[in-house]
C-alpha positions as CSV (number, residue, x, y, z in Angstrom):
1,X,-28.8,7.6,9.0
2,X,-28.5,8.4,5.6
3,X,-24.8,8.4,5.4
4,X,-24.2,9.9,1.9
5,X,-26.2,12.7,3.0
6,X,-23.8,13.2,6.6
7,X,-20.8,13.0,5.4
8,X,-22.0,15.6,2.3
9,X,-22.1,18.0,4.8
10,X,-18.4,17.6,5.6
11,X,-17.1,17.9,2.2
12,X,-15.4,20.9,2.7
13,X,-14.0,19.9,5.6
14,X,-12.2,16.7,3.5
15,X,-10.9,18.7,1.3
16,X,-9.7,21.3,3.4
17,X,-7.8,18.5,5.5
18,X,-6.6,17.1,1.8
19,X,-5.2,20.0,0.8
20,X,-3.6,21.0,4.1
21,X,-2.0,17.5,4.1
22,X,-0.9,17.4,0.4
23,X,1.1,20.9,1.4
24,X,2.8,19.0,3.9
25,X,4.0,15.7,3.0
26,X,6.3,13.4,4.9
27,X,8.3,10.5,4.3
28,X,8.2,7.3,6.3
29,X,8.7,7.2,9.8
30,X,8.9,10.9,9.5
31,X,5.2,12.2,9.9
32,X,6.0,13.8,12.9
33,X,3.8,17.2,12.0
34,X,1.1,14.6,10.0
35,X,0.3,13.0,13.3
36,X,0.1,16.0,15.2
37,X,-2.6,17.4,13.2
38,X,-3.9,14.1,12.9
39,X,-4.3,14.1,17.0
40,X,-5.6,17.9,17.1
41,X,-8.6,17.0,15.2
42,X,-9.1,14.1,17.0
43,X,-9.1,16.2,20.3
44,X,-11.5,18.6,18.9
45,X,-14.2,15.8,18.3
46,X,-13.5,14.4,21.4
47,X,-12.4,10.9,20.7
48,X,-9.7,9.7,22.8
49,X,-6.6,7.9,20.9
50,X,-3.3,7.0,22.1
51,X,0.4,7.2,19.8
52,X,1.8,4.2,18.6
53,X,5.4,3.6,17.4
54,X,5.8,7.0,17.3
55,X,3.7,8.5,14.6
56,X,0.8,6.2,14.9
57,X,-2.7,6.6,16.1
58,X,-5.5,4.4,17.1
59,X,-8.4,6.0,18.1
60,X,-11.1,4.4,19.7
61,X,-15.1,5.5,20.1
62,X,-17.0,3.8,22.0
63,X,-21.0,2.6,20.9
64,X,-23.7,1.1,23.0
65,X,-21.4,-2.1,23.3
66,X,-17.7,-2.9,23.6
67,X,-18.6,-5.9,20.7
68,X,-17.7,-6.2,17.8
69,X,-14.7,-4.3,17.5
70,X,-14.6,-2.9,13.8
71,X,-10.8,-1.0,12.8
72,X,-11.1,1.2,10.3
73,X,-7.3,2.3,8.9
74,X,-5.5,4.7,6.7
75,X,-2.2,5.3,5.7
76,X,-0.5,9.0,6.2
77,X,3.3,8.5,4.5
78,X,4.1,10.9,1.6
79,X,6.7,10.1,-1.2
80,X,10.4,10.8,-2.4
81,X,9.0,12.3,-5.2
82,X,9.0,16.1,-6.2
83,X,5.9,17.8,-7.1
84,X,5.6,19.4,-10.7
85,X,1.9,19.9,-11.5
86,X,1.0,23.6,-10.5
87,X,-1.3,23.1,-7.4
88,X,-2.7,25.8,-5.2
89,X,-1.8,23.3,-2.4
90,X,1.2,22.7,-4.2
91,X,3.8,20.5,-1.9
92,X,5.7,23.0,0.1
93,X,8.5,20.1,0.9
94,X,10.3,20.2,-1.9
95,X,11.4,16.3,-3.4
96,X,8.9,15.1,-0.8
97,X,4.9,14.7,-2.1
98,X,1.9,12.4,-1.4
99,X,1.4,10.9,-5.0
100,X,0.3,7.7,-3.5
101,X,-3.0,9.5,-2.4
102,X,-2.5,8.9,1.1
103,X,-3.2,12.8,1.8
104,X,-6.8,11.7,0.7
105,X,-7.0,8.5,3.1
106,X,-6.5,10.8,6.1
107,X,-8.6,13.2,5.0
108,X,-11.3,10.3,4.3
109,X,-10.8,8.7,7.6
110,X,-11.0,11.7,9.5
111,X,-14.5,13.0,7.7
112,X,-15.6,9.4,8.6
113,X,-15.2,9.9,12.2
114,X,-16.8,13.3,12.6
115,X,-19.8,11.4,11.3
116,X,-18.9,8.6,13.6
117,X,-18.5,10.8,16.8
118,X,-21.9,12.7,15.7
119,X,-23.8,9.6,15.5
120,X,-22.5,7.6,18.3
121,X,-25.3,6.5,19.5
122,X,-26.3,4.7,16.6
123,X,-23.2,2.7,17.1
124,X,-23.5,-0.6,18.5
125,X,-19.8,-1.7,18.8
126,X,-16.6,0.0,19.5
127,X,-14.7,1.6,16.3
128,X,-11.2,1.7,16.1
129,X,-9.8,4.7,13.4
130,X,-6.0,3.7,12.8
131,X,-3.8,6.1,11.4
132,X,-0.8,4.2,10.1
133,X,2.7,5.2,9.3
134,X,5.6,3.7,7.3
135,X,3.0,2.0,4.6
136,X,5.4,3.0,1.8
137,X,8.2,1.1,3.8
138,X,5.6,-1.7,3.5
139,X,6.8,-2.0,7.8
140,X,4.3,0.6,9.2
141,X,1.2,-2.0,9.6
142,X,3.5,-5.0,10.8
143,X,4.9,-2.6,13.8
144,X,1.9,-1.3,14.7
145,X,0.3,-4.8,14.9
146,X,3.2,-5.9,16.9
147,X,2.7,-3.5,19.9
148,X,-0.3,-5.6,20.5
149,X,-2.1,-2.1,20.6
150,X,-4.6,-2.4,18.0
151,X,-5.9,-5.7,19.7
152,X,-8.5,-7.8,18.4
153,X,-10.8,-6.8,15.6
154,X,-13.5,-8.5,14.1
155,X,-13.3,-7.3,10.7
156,X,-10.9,-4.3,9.4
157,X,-11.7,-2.0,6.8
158,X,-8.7,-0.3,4.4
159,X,-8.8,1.6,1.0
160,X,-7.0,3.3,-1.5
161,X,-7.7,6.1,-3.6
162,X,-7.6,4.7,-7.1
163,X,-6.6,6.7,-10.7
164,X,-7.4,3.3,-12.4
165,X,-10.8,3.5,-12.0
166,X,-13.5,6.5,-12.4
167,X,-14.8,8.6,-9.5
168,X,-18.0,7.1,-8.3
169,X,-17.2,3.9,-8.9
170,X,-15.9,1.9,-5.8
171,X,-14.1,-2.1,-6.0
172,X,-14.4,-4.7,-3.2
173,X,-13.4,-7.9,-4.6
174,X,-13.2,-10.7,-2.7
175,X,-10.0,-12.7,-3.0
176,X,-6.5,-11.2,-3.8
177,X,-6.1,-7.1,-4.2
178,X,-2.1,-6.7,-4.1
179,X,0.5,-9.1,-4.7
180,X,2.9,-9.9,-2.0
181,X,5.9,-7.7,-2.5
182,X,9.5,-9.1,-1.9
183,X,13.0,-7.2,-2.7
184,X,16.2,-8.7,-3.2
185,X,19.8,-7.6,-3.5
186,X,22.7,-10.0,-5.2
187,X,26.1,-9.6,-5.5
188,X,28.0,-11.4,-7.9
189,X,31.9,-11.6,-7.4
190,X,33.9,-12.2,-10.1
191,X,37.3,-11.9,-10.7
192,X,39.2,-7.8,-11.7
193,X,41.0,-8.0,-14.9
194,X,42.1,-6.2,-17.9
195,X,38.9,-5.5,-20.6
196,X,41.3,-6.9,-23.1
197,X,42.3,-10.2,-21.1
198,X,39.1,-11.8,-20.5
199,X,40.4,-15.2,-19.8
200,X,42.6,-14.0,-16.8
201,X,39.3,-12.4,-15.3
202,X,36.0,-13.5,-13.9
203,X,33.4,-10.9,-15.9
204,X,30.6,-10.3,-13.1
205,X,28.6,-8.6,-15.5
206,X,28.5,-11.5,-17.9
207,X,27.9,-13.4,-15.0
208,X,25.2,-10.8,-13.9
209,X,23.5,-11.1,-17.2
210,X,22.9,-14.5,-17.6
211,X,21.5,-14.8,-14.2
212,X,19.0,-12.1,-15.0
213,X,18.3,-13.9,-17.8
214,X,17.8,-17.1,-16.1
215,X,15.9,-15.6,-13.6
216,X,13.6,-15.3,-16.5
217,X,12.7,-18.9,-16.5
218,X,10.8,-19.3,-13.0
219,X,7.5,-17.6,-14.8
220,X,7.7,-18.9,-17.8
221,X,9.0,-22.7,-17.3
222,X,8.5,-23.4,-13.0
223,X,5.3,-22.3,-12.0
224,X,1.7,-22.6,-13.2
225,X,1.0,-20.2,-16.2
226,X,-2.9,-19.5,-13.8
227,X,-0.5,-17.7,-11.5
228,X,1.0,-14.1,-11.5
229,X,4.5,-14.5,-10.6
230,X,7.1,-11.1,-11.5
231,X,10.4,-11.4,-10.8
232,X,12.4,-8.3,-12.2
233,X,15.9,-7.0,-11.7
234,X,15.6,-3.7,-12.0
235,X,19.3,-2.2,-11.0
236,X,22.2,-3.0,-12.6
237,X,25.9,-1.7,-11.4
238,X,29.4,-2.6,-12.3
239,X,32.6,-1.2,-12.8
240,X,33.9,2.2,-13.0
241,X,36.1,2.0,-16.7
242,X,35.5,0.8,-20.3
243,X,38.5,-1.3,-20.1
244,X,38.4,-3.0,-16.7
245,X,36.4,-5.8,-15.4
246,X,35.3,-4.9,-12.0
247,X,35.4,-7.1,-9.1
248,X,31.6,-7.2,-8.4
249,X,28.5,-6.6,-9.9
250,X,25.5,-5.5,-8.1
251,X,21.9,-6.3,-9.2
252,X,18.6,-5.7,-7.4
253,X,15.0,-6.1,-8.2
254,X,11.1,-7.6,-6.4
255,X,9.1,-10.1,-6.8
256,X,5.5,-10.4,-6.4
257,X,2.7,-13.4,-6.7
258,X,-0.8,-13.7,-5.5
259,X,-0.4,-17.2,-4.5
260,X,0.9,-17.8,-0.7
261,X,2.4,-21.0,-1.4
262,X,4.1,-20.1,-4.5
263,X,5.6,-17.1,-1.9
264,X,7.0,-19.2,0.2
265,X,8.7,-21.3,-2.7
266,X,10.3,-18.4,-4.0
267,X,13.4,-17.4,-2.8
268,X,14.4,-20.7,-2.9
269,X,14.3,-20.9,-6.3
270,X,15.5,-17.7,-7.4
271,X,19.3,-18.5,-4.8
272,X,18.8,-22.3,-6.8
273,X,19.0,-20.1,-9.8
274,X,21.8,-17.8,-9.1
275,X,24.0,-20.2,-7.6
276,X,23.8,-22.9,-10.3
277,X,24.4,-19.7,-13.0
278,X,27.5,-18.6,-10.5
279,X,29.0,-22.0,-10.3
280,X,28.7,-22.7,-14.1
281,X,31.0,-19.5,-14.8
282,X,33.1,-19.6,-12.0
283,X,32.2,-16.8,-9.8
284,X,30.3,-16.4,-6.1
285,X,27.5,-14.4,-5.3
286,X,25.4,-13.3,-2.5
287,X,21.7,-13.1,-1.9
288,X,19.8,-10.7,0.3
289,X,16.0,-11.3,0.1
290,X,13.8,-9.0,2.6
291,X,11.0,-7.1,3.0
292,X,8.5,-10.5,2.0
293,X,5.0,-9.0,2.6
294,X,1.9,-10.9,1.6
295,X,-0.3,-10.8,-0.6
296,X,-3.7,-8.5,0.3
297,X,-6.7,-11.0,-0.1
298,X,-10.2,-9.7,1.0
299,X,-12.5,-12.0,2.7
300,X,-15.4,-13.7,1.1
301,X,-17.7,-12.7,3.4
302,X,-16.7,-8.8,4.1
303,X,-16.5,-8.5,0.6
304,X,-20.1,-9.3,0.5
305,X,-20.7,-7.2,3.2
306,X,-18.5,-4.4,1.6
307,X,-20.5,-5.0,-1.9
308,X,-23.5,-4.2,-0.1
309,X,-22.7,-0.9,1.3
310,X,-21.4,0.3,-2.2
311,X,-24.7,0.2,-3.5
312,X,-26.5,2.0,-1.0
313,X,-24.2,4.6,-1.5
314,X,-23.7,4.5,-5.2
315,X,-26.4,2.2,-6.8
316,X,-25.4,-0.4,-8.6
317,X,-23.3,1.0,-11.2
318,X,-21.2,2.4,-8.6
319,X,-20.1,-1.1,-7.6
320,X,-17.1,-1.9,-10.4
321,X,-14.9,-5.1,-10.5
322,X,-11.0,-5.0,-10.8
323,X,-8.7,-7.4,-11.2
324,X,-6.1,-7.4,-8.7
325,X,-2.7,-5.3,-9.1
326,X,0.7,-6.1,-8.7
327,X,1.2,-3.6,-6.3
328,X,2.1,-4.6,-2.7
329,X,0.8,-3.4,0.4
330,X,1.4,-3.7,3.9
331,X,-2.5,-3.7,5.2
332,X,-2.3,-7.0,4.2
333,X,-0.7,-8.4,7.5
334,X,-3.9,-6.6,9.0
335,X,-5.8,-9.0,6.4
336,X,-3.5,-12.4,7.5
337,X,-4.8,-11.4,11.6
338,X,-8.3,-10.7,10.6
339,X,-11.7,-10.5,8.2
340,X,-11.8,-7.9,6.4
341,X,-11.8,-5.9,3.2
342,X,-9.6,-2.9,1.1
343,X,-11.5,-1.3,-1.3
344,X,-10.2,0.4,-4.5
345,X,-12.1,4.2,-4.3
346,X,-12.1,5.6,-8.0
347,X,-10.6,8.9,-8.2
348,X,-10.0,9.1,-12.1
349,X,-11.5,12.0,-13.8
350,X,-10.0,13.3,-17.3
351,X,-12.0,16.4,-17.4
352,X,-10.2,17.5,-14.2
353,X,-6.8,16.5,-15.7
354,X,-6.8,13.6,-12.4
355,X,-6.0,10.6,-15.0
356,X,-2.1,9.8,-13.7
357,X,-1.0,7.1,-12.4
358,X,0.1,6.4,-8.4
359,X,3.2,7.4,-7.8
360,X,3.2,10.0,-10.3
361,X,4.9,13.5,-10.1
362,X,1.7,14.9,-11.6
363,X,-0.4,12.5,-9.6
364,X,-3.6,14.3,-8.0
365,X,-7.3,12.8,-7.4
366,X,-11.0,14.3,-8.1
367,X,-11.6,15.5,-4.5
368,X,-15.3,14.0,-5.1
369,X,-14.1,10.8,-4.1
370,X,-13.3,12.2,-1.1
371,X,-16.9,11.9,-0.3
372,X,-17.4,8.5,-1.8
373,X,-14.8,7.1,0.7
374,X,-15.7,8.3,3.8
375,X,-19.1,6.9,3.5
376,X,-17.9,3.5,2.4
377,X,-16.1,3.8,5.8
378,X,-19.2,4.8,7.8
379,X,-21.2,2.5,5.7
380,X,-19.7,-0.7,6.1
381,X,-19.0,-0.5,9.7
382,X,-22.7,0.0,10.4
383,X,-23.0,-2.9,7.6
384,X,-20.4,-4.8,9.7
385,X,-21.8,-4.5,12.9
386,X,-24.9,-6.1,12.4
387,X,-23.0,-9.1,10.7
388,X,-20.4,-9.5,13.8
């Protein structure tokens, strides 16, 4: 089939289904109404699915064989963000909104399979369409995968709509995409005292400071200047008056790297840190570090596969390179169980005012590349099939 040309004829349909969505965003582990929608189109094109952790979905459809078994996955979590661009289909959940795009990866994955479902018989595997909560918790993929629902797969295809990059243009880089994503929380206990009396007191935020300071030190004196390493404390909070020393201090940040060694090292460093800063100024501390997903590194191989099916969608020039982000993202314990790729879709288009970043209150995407991402999901599982 000529799968540009198919999934053309849906366009409307994606939009329609963005649109719909970005009305009705929902935070993590609270797409109750996304997933019902997301289940009633799956009904009407007649490809059975079953719920997972409560507002998951894996759908399966079925080709001429059961092998190989290809997922193809989106994400469908909105933001705490509140909308401010004026939008026809404007949020209608006020302080909630999908400026991560994810709105658009439904939307893409859904077009994809009423392509899919019409052309089943060119199929010659089983497709999986997963439909995954929570990503913005960065715990959505990791429960899902943990049900032992999903099963095996013998490659996995993820995307994400991406502002960084122009519409028409699509990345699949092999090697890392995201940086693993850590969080940490420390608490530094000093000593209460009068603002005036420092010497009767231990001053968490002093304390507080020079450990963020020192914290500085594991990128630019520990670890290999080839590697990206970030470790940022990015709350502060102490005390309640200008002339008391509080008791504690509370500090918070992440930490990211592309290297899975260098992820495991760490924590361990940063607690090395803290403590030896605590000790030195007499105070204590604790050390929270959680939420430690990994990095998101494409395969070789699917990459290769991937790169092929951008071109016969979008020529050469359509295939872009991009250095990976230090963004985290949880697909990438799909990508630690199994081959597979996540592409970067270019959404960016000036001239439509779509030029903000992820995340963004004015956020929104050229609904082109709508188009341009369902067929790189059609396209690379009939790529993928023949290569499995």
């Amino acid at each position: 089939m000529n799968v540009l040309e198919e999934v053309k004829k849906y366009r409307e349909y994606a939009v329609a289904m963005r649109r719909e969505f970005h009305r009705h965003p929902e935070l993590s582990w609270q797409e109750t109404e996304t997933a019902a929608r997301i289940r009633r189109e799956l009904d009407e094109m007649g490809i059975p699915y079953e719920e997972v952790v409560g507002t998951g979905t894996i759908a399966t459809l079925k080709g001429k064989k059961d092998h190989p078994v290809i997922g193809l996955r989106c994400d469908i979590d909105a933001l705490p963000i509140k909308e401010v661009k004026e939008l026809p289909y404007r949020s209608e959940n006020d302080g909630v909104m999908h400026a991560c795009g994810h709105d658009g990866h439904i939307s893409m994955l859904l077009t994809a399979a009423k392509v899919l479902s019409d052309h089943r018989d060119e199929l010659n595997g089983t497709v999986k369409l997963i439909f995954q909560p929570a990503e913005e918790k960065t715990n959505g993929a990791l429960k899902m995968l943990e049900t032992g629902r999903v099963g095996h797969l013998d490659t996995v295809c993820g995307m994400h709509i991406f502002p960084f990059l122009d519409a028409g243009t699509i990345s699949v880089d092999p090697g890392p995409r995201y940086t693993s994503a850590a969080f940490m929380n420390i608490t530094i206990k000093g000593r209460s005292g009068h603002g005036a009396m420092p010497h009767y007191a231990v001053d968490p935020i002093y304390v507080g400071a020079k450990v963020v300071d020192a914290l500085q030190s594991i990128a630019s004196r520990e670890t290999n200047a080839m590697d990206t390493v970030v470790v940022s404390i990015c709350t502060f909070h102490s005390g309640t008056m200008a002339n008391i020393f509080a008791e504690t201090a509370e500090l918070s940040g992440t930490v990211r790297t592309f290297n899975p060694e260098l992820r495991k090292q760490l924590p361990g460093m940063i607690e090395r840190i803290i403590k030896s800063t605590c000790e030195a100024y007499r105070a204590d501390y604790e050390f929270d570090y959680y939420c430690d997903i990994p990095a998101t590194i494409n395969d070789e191989h699917c990459s290769e596969i991937a790169a092929g099916s951008v071109k016969k969608l979008l020529g050469e020039e359509g295939l872009v390179k991009y250095a990976g982000t230090p963004g985290g993202e949880d697909f990438s314990y799909f990508l630690e169980r199994f081959p597979g790729v996540y592409a970067f879709v270019g959404c960016r288009n000036e001239s439509k005012g779509c030029s903000y970043s992820l995340h963004h209150e004015r956020f929104d995407l050229d609904e082109d590349a709508l188009v341009n991402g369902a067929a790189f999901y059609v396209q690379y599982l009939l790529d993928a099939q023949e290569q499995f």
